[in-house]
C-alpha angles and dihedrals in degrees: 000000000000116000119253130205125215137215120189111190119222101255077051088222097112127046120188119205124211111196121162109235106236093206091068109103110251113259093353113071110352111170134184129229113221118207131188127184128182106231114237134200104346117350104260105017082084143026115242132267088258094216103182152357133217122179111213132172114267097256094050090048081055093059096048099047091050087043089052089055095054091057095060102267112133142202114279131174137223091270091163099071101044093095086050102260 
């Protein structure tokens, strides 16, 4: 399964998700999906409501990400699905 990469912002009411599509051709378009999801009841005793999806080439996901990060967000992980569900 491709790796994804996860922002939290600082109020932890809104997750972004960064996954490659892998049906981009190799070195010649990648492109990113970006994901964002409203958290709903406690942070990590369920997924969040995934409320949209952009798909973005893979420099400008990198700037997003790295933007995202200026602006207080951190790195979080899939906590959800640790236990299985």
């Amino acid at each position: 399964m491709t790796k994804s990469y996860w922002l939290i912002n600082s109020k932890r009411t809104e997750v972004k998700r960064f996954i490659k599509n892998d049906k981009s051709v190799e070195g010649v378009f990648e492109y990113m999906f970006v994901d964002t999801g409203k958290i709903v009841g406690v942070f990590g005793k369920e997924p969040p409501v995934m409320t949209t999806t952009i798909s973005v080439d893979i420099d400008l996901a990198r700037e997003i990400y790295e933007r995202l990060i200026s602006h207080g967000w951190s790195k979080t992980e899939e906590v959800w699905n640790k236990n299985g569900r």
